[in-house]
C-alpha positions as CSV (number, residue, x, y, z in Angstrom):
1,X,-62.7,223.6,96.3
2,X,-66.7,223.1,97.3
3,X,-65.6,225.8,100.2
4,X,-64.5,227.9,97.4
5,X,-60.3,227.2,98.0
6,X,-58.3,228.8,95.3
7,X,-57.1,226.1,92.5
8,X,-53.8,227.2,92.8
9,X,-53.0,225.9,96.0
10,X,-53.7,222.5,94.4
11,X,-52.5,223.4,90.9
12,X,-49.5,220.2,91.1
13,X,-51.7,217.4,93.0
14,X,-54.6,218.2,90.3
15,X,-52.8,217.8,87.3
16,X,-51.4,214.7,88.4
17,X,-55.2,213.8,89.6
18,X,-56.9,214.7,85.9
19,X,-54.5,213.1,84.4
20,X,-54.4,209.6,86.1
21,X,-57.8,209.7,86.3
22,X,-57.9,210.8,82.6
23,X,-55.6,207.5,81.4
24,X,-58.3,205.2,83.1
25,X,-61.1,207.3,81.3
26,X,-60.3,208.0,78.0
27,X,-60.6,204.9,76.3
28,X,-57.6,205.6,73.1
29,X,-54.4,205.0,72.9
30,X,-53.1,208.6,74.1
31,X,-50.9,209.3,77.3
32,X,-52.1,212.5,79.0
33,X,-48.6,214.4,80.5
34,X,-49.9,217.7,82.3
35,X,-52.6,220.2,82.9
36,X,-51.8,223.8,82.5
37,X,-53.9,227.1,82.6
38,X,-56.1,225.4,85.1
39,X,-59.8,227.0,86.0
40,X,-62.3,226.0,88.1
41,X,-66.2,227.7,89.4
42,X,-68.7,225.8,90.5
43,X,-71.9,224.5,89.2
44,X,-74.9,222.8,90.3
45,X,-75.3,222.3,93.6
46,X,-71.7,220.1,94.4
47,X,-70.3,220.4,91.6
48,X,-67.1,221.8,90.3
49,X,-66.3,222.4,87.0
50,X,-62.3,222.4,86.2
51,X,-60.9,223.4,82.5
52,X,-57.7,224.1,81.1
53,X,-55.2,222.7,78.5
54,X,-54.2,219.2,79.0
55,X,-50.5,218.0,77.3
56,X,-51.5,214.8,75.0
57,X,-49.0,212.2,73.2
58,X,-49.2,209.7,71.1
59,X,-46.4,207.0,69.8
60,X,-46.3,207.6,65.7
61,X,-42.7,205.4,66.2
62,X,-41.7,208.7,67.8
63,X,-43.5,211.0,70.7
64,X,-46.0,213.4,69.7
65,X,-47.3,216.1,71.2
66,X,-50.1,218.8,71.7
67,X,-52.3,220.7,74.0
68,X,-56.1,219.7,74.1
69,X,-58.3,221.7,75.3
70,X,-59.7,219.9,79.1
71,X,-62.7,219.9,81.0
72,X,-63.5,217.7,83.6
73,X,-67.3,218.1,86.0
74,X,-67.0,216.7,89.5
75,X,-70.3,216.0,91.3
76,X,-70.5,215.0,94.9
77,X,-73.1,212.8,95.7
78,X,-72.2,211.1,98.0
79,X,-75.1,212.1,99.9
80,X,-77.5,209.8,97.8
81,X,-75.0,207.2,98.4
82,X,-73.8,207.7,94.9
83,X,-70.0,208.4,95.5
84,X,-67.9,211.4,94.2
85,X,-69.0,211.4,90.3
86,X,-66.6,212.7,87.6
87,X,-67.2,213.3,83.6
88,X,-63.7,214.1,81.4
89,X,-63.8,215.6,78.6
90,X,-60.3,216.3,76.3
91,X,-60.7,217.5,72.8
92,X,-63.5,215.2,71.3
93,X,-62.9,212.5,73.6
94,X,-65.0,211.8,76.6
95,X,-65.2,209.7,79.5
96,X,-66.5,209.3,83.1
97,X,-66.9,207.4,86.3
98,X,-67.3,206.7,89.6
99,X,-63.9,207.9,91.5
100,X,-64.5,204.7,94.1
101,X,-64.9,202.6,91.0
102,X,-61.4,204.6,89.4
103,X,-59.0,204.3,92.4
């Protein structure tokens, strides 16, 4: 995507990435299902800012669910030696990490 790729050729692999990456993140008790209406443009130098809805759910002794509104800002900088950065954000919740650190 830094080599400006469409996000549509990736739409199914990045859901399932956000969202994996989003469980690990997001420290409350919610399970993140699936990313839909997916955007992405870039930012600062290396960076790639991706937003959408994300499908959350919560257990209330049944399943819950609703769309959040997603945004997630992926920062390359692995050229300071730093790794491939990544900051989540999903409604009010936010969370970030190192994607070596992650996985």
């Amino acid at each position: 995507m830094l080599n400006g790729e469409k996000i549509n050729s990736y739409r199914e692999e990045l859901s399932f990435f956000f969202t994996t990456i989003a469980q690990d993140l997001i420290d409350y008790p919610l399970r993140f299902e699936e990313l839909t209406d997916l955007t992405s443009k870039s930012g600062k130098s290396r960076q790639i800012i991706v937003e959408g809805d994300i499908l959350a759910e919560e257990d209330f002794g049944e399943w819950n669910d609703w769309l959040e509104p997603f945004k997630a800002t992926v920062i390359d900088k692995r050229i300071t030696k730093q790794g491939i950065w990544i900051k989540i954000w999903i409604g009010d919740y936010f969370g970030e990490g190192n994607l070596s650190e992650i996985f």
